[in-house]
C-alpha positions in Angstrom: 100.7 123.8 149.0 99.5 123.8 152.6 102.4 121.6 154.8 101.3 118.1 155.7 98.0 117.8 153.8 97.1 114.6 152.6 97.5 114.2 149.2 96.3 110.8 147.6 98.0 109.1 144.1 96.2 106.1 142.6 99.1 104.5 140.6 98.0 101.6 137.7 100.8 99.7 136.4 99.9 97.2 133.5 103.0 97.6 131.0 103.0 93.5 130.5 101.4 90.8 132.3 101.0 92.0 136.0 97.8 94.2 136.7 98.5 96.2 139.5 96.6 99.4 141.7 98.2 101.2 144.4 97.6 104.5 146.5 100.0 106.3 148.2 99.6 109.4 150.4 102.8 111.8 150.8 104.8 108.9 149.7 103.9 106.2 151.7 101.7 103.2 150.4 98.3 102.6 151.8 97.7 99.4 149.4 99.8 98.2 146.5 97.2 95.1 144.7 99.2 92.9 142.2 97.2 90.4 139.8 99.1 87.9 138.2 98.3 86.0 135.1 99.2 82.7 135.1 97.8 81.4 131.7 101.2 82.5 130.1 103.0 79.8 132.0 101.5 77.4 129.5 103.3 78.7 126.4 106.5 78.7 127.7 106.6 83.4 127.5 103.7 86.4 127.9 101.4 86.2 125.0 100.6 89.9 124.4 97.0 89.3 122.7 96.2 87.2 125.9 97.8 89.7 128.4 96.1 92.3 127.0 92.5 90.4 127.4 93.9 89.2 130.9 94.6 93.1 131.9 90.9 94.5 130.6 89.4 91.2 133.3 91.5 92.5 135.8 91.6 96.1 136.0 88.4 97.6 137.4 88.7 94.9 140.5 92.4 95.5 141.0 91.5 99.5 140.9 88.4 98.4 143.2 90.7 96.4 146.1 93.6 99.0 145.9 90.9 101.9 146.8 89.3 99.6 149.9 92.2 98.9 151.0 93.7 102.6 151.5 90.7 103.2 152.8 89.4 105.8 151.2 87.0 106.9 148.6 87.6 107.8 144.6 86.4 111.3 145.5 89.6 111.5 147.9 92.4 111.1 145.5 94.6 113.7 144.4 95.9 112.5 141.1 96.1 109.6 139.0 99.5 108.0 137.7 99.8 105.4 135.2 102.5 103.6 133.7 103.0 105.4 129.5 105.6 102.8 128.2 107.8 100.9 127.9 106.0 97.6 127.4 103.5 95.7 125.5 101.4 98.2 123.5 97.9 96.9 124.2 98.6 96.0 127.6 99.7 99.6 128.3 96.6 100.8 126.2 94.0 99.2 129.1 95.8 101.0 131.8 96.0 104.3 130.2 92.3 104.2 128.9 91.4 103.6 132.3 93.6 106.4 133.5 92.9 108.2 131.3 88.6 108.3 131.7 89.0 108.1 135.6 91.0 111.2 135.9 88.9 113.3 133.5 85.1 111.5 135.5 87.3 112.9 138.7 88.2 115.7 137.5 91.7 115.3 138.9 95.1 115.3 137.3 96.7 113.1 135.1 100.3 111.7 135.2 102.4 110.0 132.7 105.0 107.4 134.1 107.8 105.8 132.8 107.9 102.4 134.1 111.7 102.2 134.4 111.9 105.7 136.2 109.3 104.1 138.6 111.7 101.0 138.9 114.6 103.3 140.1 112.5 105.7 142.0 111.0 102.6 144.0 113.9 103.4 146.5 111.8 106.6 147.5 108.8 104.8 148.6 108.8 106.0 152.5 109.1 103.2 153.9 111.2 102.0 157.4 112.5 99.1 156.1 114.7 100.3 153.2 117.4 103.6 153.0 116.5 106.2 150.1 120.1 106.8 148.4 121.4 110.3 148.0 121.7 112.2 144.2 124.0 111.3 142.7 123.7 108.0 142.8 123.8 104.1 140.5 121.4 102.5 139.8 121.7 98.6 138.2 118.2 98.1 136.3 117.5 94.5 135.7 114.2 92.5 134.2 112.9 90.5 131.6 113.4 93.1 129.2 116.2 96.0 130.6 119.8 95.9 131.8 121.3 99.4 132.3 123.8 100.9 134.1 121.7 104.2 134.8 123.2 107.6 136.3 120.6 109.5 138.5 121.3 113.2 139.5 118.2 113.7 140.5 114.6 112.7 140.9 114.1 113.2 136.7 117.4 113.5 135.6 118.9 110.1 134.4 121.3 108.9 132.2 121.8 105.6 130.5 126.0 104.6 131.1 125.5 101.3 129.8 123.1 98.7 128.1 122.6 95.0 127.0 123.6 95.2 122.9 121.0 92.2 122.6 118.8 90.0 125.6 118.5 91.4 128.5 119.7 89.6 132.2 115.9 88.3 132.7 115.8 86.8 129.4 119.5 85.0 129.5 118.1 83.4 132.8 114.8 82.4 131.6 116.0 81.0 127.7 119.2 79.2 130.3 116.2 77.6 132.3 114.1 76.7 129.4 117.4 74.8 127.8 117.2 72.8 130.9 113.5 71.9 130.8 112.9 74.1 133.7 109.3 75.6 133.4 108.5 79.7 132.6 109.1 81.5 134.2 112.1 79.8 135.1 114.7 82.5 136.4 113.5 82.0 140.2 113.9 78.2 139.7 117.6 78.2 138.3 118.5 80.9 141.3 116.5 78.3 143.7 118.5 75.4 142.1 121.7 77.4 141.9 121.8 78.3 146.3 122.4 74.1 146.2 125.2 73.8 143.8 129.3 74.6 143.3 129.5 77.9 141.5 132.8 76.6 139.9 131.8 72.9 138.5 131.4 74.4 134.9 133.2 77.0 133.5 131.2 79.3 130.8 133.1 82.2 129.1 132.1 85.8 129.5 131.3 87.7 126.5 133.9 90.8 125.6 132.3 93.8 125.2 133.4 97.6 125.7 132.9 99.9 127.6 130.0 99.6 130.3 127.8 97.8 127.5 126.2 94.2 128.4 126.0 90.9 126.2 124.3 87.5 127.2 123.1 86.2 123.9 126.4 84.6 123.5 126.4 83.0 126.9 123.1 81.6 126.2 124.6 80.2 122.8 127.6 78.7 124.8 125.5 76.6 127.5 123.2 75.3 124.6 126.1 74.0 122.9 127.7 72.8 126.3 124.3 70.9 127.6 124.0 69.5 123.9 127.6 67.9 124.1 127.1 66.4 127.6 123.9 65.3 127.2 124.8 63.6 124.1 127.5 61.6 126.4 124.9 61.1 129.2 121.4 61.5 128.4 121.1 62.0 132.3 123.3 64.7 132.5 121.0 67.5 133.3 118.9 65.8 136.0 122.2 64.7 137.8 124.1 68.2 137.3 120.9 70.4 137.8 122.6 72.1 140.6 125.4 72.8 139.5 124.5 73.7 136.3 122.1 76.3 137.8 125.1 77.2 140.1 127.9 77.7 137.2 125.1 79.9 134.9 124.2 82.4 138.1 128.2 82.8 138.8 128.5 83.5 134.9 125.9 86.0 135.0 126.5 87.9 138.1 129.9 88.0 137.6 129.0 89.8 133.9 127.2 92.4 136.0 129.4 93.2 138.8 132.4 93.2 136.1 130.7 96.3 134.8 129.4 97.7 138.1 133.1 98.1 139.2 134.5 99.9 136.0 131.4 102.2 136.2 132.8 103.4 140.2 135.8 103.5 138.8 134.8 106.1 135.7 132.3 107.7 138.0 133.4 107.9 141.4 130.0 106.9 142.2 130.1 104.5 145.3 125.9 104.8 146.3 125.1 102.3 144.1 121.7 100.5 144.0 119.5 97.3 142.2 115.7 97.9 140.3 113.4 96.0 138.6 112.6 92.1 138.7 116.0 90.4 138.6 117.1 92.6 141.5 114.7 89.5 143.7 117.6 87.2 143.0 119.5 85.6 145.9 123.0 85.8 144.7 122.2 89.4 143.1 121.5 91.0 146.6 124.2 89.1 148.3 127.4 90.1 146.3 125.8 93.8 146.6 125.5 93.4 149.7 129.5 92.1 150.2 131.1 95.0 148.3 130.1 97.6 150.9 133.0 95.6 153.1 135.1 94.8 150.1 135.2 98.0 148.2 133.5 100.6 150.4 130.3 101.1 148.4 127.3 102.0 149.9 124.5 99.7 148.4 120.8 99.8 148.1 118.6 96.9 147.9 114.5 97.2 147.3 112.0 95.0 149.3 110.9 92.1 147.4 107.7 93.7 146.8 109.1 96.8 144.9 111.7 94.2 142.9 108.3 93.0 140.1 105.9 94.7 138.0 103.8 96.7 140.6 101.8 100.4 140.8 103.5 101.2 144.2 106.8 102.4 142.2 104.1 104.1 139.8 102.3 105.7 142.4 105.9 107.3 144.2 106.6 108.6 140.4 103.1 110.4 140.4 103.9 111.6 143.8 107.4 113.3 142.8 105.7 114.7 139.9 102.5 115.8 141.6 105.3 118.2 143.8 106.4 119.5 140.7 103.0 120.1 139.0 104.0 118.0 136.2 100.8 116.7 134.5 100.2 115.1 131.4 97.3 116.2 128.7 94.2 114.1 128.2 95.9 113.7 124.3 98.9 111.7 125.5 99.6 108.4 124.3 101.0 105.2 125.3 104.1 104.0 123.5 106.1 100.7 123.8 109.4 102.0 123.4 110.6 104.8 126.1 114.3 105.2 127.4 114.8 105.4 130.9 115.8 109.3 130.6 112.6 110.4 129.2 109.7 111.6 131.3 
């Protein structure tokens, strides 16, 4: 491969209910286009039937903008990289139709992506603003739908230390705020609400588990039954305790994480530790990361906002990594909805 030559990656992400294009030459983005559908808002979670619909609107203009934007033409790019699975099965089918017929009209490449390798590898977008950590490093992978404790030796080699047994982190925050009337999706609102409350007004328990294995369907059992009993004493409970409500649920939760981040450096040795995937936007998230470099020594590593969601960018750095290695997919591959984090 001749040093320094341009080579362009078109990555389409479209595993649930965010359509998004991106292109990204030698690993830095030239446009990253997110389309957001906000007709599942509505029915309180993502409709699949109506995300997939939403996704087939979407795609060809998203595609469209991402291309204008890096300005350059179809003809240009190098490869095309699109998210395989996990997800929602006919969401994931649009994007790798598309990818699929694009590449082969281009003649170019085609490469499979697993979203939650492109979560973790987000951190190795070139970009100023954030530090790429060294192998071997942590990584805490949090959304709607994961929460792992994931080992990463190298670029493809990764290994799951520890899981949620039931809902993941997202979901404990969004079925907390729809408990409290709070609309979907409603984990930003109870971490807005939470930054103006007492951490310590209401005590919930954590849930026992062993090892470096995750639980929240319990806690989200225990603050039913909580709001239930107060509300039943004052109907007005929950609009005069919002606050700290919010406050008490985010100090549960965090705590749950960083409980298991801790005995995971201690098994490991592993001090580089970093944060993927939507839940990794939250305030009080990135802030006690961000404290244990002076408390404990770590060395921490926090995404930009814009890598945090759904988007191709983290796609597109996959398709990059894999482009180096000549790893491309066959025309014959197939989406799927299930995928763990260590398979490519």
């Amino acid at each position: 491969m001749i040093k320094n030559k341009p080579i362009y990656i078109l990555g389409i992400e479209s595993s649930c209910d965010d359509t998004s294009a991106s292109v990204i030459c030698n690993g830095k983005i030239l446009s990253n286009v997110v389309a957001n559908q906000e007709i599942h808002a509505k029915y309180g979670g993502v409709v699949p039937e109506l995300a997939s619909r939403a996704h087939q609107q979407n795609i060809v203009p998203v595609i469209q903008q991402a291309i204008e934007q890096a300005n350059i033409d179809k003809k240009d790019l190098n490869a095309i990289a699109f998210t395989r699975g996990p997800g929602l099965m006919g969401s994931l089918l649009v994007g790798t139709s598309f990818a699929k017929s694009l590449a082969l009209a281009l003649n170019i490449p085609l490469i499979a992506v697993n979203h939650m390798q492109g979560h973790v590898l987000a951190h190795f977008i070139d970009d100023e603003n954030q530090q790429k950590p060294p192998f071997p490093f942590m990584c805490l992978t949090i959304s709607g739908g994961h929460t792992q404790i994931v080992k990463i030796s190298d670029y493809f080699t990764m290994e799951v230390l520890g899981e949620t047994l039931d809902d993941a982190v997202g979901e404990a925050y969004d079925k907390s705020a729809k408990i409290l009337g709070l609309p979907y999706p409603g984990g930003p609102l109870v971490d807005k609400y939470a930054r103006l409350g007492n951490p310590k007004a209401f005590n919930f328990t954590k849930p026992k588990v062993d090892g470096l294995n995750f639980s929240f369907s319990g806690l989200k059992t225990a603050i039913l039954y909580f709001l239930q009993k107060k509300v039943k004493e004052n109907p007005n409970f929950i609009e005069e305790n919002l606050n700290d409500i919010c406050a008490s649920i985010q100090h549960t939760i965090v705590g749950i994480l960083f409980d298991k981040i801790k005995l995971a450096v201690e098994e490991t040795g592993i001090k580089h530790i970093a944060i993927a995937g939507g839940v990794s936007a939250n305030s009080e998230i990135r802030k006690v990361l961000k404290e244990t470099e002076t408390k404990y020594g770590w060395t921490t590593y926090i995404p930009q906002f814009q890598f945090t969601t759904d988007n191709a960018a983290m796609i597109a750095i996959v398709g990059y990594l894999k482009y180096l290695e000549n790893d491309f997919s066959e025309s014959e591959i197939t989406a799927t909805a299930r995928l763990n984090v260590s398979e490519n």
